[in-house]
C-alpha positions as CSV (number, residue, x, y, z in Angstrom):
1,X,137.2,28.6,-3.2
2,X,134.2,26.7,-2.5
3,X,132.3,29.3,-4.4
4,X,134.3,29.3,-7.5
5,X,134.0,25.5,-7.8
6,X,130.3,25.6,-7.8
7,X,130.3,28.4,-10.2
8,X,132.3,25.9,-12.2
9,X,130.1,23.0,-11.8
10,X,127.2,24.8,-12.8
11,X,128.5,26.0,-16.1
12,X,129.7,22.1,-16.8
13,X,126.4,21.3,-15.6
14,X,124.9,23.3,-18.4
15,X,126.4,22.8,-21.1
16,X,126.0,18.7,-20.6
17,X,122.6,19.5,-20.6
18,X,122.3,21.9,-23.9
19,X,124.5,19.1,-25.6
20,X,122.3,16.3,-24.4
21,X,119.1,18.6,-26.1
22,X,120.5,19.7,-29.9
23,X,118.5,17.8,-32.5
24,X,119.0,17.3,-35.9
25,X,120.1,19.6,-38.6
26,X,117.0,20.8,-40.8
27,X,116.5,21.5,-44.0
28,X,118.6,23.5,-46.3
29,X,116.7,27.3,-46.7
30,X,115.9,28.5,-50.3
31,X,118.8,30.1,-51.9
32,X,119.1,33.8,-52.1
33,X,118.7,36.6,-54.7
34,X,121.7,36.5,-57.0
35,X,123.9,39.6,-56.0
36,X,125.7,41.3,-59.0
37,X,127.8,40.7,-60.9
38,X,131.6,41.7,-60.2
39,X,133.9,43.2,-62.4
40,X,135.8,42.0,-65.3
41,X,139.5,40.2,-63.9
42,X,142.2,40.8,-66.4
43,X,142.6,39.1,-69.5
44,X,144.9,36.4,-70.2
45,X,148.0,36.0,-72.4
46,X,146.9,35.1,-75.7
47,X,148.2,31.3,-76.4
48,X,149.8,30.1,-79.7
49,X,148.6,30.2,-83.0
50,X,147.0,26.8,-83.5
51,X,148.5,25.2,-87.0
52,X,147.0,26.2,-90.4
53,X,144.0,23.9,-91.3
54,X,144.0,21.9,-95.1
55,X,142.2,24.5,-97.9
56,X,139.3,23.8,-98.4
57,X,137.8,22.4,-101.4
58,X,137.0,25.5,-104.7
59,X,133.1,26.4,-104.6
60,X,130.8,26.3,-107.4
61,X,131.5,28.6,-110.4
62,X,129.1,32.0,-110.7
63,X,126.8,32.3,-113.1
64,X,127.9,34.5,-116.2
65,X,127.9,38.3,-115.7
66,X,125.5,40.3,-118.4
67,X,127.6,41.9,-120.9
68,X,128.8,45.2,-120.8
69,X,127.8,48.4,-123.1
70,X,129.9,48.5,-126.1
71,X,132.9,50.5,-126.3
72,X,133.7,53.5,-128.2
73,X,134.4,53.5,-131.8
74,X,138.1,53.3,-132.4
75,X,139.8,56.8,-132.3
76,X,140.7,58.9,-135.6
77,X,144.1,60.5,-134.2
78,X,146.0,62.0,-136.5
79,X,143.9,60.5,-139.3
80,X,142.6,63.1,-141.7
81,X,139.7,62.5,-144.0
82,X,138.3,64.3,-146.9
83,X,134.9,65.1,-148.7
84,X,133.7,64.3,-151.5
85,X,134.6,66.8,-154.4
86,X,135.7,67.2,-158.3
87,X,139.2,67.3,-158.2
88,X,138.5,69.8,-161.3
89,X,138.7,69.5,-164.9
90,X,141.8,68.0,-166.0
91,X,143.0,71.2,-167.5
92,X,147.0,71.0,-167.2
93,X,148.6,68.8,-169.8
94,X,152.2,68.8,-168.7
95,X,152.3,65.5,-167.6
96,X,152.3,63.3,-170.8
97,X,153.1,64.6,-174.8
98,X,149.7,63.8,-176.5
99,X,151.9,61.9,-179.2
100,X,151.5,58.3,-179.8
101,X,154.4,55.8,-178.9
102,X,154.4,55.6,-174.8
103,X,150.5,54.2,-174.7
104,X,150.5,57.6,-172.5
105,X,148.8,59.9,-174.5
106,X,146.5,62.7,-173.6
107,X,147.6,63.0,-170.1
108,X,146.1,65.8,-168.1
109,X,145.5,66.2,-163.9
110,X,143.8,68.3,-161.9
111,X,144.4,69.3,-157.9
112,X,142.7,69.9,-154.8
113,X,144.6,72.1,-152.3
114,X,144.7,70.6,-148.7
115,X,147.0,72.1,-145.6
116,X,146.7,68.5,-144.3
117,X,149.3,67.4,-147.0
118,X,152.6,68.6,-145.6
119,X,155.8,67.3,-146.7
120,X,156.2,64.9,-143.4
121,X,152.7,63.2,-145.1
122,X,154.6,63.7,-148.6
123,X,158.1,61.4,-147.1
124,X,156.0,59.5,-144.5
125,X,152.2,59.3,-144.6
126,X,150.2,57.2,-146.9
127,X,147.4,59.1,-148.6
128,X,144.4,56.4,-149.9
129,X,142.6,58.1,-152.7
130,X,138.9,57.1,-153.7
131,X,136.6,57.7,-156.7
132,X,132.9,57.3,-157.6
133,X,131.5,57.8,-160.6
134,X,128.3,58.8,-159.0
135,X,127.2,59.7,-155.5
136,X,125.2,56.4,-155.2
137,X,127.8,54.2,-156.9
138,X,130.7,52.0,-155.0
139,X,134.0,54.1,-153.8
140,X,136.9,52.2,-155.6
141,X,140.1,53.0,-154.7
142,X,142.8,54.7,-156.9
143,X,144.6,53.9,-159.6
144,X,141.6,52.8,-161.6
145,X,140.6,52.0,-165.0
146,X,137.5,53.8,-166.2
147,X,135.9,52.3,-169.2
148,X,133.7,54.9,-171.0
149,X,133.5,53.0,-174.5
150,X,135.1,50.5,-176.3
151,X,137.6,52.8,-177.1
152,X,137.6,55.7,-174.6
153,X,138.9,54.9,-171.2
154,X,140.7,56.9,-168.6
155,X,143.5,55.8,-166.6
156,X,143.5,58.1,-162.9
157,X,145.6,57.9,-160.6
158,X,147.2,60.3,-157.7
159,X,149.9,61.5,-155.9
160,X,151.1,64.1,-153.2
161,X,153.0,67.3,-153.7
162,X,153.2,69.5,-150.3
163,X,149.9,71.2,-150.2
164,X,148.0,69.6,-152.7
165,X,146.4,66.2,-153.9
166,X,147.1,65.6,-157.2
167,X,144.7,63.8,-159.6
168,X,146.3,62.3,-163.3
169,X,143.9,61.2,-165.5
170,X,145.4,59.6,-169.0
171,X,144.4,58.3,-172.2
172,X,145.9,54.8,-172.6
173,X,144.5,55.0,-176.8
174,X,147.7,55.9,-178.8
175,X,145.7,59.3,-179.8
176,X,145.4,63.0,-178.3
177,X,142.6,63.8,-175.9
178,X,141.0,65.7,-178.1
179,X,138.6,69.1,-177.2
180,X,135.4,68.8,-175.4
181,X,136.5,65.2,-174.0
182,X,137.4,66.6,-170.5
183,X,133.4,66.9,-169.3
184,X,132.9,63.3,-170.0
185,X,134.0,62.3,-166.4
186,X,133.5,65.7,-164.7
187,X,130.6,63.9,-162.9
188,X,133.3,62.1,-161.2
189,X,133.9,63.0,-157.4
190,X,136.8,62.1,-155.0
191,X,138.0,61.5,-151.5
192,X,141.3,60.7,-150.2
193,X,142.0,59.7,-146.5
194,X,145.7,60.7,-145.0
195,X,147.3,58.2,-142.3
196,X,150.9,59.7,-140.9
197,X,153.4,58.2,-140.5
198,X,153.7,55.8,-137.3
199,X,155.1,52.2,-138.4
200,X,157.9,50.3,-137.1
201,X,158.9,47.7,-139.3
202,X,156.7,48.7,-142.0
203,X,153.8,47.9,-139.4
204,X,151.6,50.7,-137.5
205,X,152.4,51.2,-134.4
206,X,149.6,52.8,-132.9
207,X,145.5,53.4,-133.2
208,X,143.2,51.3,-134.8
209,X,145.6,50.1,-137.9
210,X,148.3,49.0,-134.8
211,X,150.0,45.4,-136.4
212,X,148.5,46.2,-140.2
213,X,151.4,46.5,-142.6
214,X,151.1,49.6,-144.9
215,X,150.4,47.1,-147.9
216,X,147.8,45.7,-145.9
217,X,145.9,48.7,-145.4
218,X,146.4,49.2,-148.9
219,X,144.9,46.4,-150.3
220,X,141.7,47.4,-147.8
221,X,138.6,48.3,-149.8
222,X,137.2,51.9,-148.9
223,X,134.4,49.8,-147.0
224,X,136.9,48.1,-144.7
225,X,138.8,51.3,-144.6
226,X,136.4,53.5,-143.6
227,X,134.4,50.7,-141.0
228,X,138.4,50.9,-139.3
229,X,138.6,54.5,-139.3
230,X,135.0,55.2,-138.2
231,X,134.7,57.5,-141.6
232,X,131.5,58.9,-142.2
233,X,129.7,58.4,-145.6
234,X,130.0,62.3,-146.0
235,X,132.3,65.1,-144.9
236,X,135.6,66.1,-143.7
237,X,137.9,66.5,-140.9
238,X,140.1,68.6,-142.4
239,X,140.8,72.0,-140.7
C-alpha cells in the first residue's frame, strides 16, 4: 500500500510539473492545399413564380425593307385572244336589201371561223372586236364609223354565231354598194378578244377584270384592254 501511494504521488507530481512548464500558444501554420471538390447535393424545390414585371416601353421602328421584284403579269385564264387578219371581203349581202328607205343600204359581212366561239361564249361571254385600218394605225374598237369620202363611209360592226365571228359592214348613203367598192377597205385587219362568262351581279368575279362591270370593260380602249389582259401587239392564243 505504501508502494501504490508513491506510485501515485509521483504521477501527481508530474503532471504539476508539465502544467507549471506549457507556454503559450504559437502562431497559426499556413493553410493547406485546397482538397477537391465534393459532389453536387441535390437540387432544391423550385420556389414560386415571382409576379409579371410592367412591359416595357416599344423600341425604335426599323428602317424600310428594299422592295421586292415585281410580280407576274396578271393571268390570261380562260381569256382567248385573236390575231390580226381580214375578216374577208364582204361578199354575202343577206343582211340588208340595197334599197333606199332604212339608211341601211348595201349591207354585206364577212366571217372568220374560230372553235373558241362556242355557244356558252355566244349566251355568256363578251367578245370585244377591234379594227385598224393599217398595221401601224390605232386599234379602235367595234362598231365604228369609217369615213372614206365625203360621201362613202362604212358602218362595221360584229357579232357572234357558234363557231364564227361575224363582221357587218354597211352603207349608211341611201344607195347600193355598187361593184368593185368591196376592195376599198380590204386593207382593213381585225382582232377580237373573247372573255367567258364569270360575273355575279353583272361584275367579274375572277382574274384580272375581278369588280369591273361588263360595261366597264366595254367602254375600255384596246390599249387599256390589252395592258389588263397582258395581250401581245401580235398573235393568238387560240388553239
Amino acid at each position: 500500500m505504501v508502494k501504490n501511494l508513491l506510485s501515485f504521488s509521483v504521477l501527481i507530481a508530474g503532471a504539476i510539473f508539465f502544467s507549471s512548464c506549457k507556454g503559450d500558444a504559437g502562431p497559426v501554420g499556413p493553410q493547406g492545399i485546397q482538397g477537391p471538390n465534393g459532389a453536387q447535393g441535390i437540387q432544391g424545390i423550385i420556389g414560386p413564380a415571382g409576379p409579371l414585371g410592367a412591359t416595357g416601353a416599344n423600341g425604335a421602328t426599323g428602317a424600310t425593307g428594299a422592295a421586292g421584284p415585281a410580280g407576274a403579269a396578271g393571268s390570261l385564264t380562260n381569256v382567248i385572244y385573236s390575231s390580226w387578219a381580214p375578216a374577208g371581203n364582204f361578199i354575202d349581202t343577206s343582211i340588208h336589201a340595197t334599197t333606199g328607205g332604212s339608211g341601211l343600204a348595201g349591207g354585206r359581212r364577212g366571217f372568220r371561223t374560230s372553235a373558241s366561239v362556242t355557244q356558252a361564249i355566244v349566251d355568256q361571254g363578251i367578245c370585244l372586236a377591234y379594227a385598224r385600218v393599217t398595221p401601224a394605225a390605232s386599234a379602235q374598237q367595234l362598231p365604228l364609223l369609217l369615213v372614206a369620202s365625203v360621201s362613202w363611209n362604212l358602218w362595221i360592226e360584229h357579232t357572234l354565231a357558234a363557231g364564227r365571228v361575224v363582221f357587218m359592214a354597211t352603207r349608211p348613203e341611201l344607195y347600193s354598194w355598187a361593184a368593185g367598192e368591196n376592195t376599198r377597205f380590204e386593207p382593213i385587219s381585225y382582232r377580237y378578244v373573247i372573255i367567258p362568262g364569270g360575273t355575279a351581279g353583272s361584275r367579274f368575279v375572277s382574274g384580272p377584270a375581278a369588280g369591273y362591270t361588263v360595261q366597264q370593260i366595254k367602254a375600255m380602249s384596246y390599249d387599256q384592254i390589252a395592258s389588263m389582259f397582258n395581250i401581245p401587239a401580235n398573235g393568238s392564243n387560240e388553239k
